[in-house]
N, C-alpha and C positions, 0 to 999 in steps of 0.2 A: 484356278491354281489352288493348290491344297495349302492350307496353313498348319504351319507347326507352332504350340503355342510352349515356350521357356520361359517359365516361371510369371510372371508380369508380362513379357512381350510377347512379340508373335513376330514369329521370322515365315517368310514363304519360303515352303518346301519346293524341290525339284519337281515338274511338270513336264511330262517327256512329250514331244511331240505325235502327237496323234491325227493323223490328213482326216476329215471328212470324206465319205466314200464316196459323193457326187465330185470331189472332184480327180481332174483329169491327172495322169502320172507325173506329165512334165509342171503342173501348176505344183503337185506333191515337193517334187524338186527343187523347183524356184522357191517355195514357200519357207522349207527344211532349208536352203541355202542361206535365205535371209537372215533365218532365226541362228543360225550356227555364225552368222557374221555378228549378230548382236550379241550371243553372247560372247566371242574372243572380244569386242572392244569394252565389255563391263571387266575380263579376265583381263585385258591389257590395261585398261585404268585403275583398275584394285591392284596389278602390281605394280606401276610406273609409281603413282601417286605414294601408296602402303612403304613400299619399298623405301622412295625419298625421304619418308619421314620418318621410321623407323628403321631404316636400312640393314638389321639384321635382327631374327629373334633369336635371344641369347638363354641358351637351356639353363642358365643359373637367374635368368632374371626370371624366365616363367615360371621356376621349383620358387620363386619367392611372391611370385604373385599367386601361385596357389595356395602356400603357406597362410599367406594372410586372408585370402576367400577361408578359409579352414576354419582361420582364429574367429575370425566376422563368426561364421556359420556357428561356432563354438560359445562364444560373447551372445550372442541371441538367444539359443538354445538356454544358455546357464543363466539368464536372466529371466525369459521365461519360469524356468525349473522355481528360480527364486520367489517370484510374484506369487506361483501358487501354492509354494511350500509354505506359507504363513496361514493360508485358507482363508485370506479377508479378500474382498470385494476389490478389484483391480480398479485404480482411478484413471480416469481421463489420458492426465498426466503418467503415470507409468506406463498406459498403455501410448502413449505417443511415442516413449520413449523406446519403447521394443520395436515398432514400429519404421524408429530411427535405425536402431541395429540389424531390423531385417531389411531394410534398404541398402545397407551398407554392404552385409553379406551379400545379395542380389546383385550390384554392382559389381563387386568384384568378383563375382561367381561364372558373371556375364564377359567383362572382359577376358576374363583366361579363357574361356570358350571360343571367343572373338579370335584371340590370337593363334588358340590350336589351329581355328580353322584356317585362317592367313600360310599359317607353317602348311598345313594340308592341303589347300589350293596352289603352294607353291607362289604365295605372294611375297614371301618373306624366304631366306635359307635359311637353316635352323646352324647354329654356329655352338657348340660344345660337345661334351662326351655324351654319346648316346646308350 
């Protein structure tokens, strides 16, 4: 299965079913049956589960969880910018701290990603003006 890697993580990409040519048609069928059953029950528990706990994605909450992926990303960036606009030698200690803020953006960069996908797979209904 192919990996797609975002940012720090790695998510598994889509893998489409491909039969081996030794086998026989109806084993093709059985085999593709199975796999089409395992994925509706991973699509049936990402929405049963997703759903219960977030029960709707709200277009004003996700414009505000980008907003702050934004600021993160923004906060990092301008700290960065600041460390090397002095031209001294970056310490330990600042560099942890950028470190801190690229984690943070990351986080939340990741999450609203998480949740487009949720709204996308229809684990969620997306509830505001579009």
């Amino acid at each position: 299965m192919s990996m797609i890697m975002t940012r720090n993580t790695r998510r598994r990409g889509l893998d489409h079913f491909e039969p081996e040519s030794t086998m026989e048609p109806h084993e093709q069928r059985r085999l593709r049956n199975q796999l089409e059953q395992i994925d509706y029950a991973a699509y049936a528990a990402n929405r049963e589960i997703i759903g219960k706990s977030l029960k709707v994605a709200d277009l004003a909450r996700i414009e505000r969880l980008a907003v702050a992926a934004a600021h993160a990303r923004a906060d990092w960036v301008e700290a960065a910018l600041a460390l090397s606009d002095t031209g001294q030698h970056v310490t330990s200690e600042e560099g942890k701290k950028l470190h801190g803020l690229r984690q943070t953006y990351e986080e939340l960069a990741e999450a609203y990603e998480a949740l487009r996908r949720m709204v996308e797979r229809s684990y969620l209904p997306l509830k505001g003006k579009v």
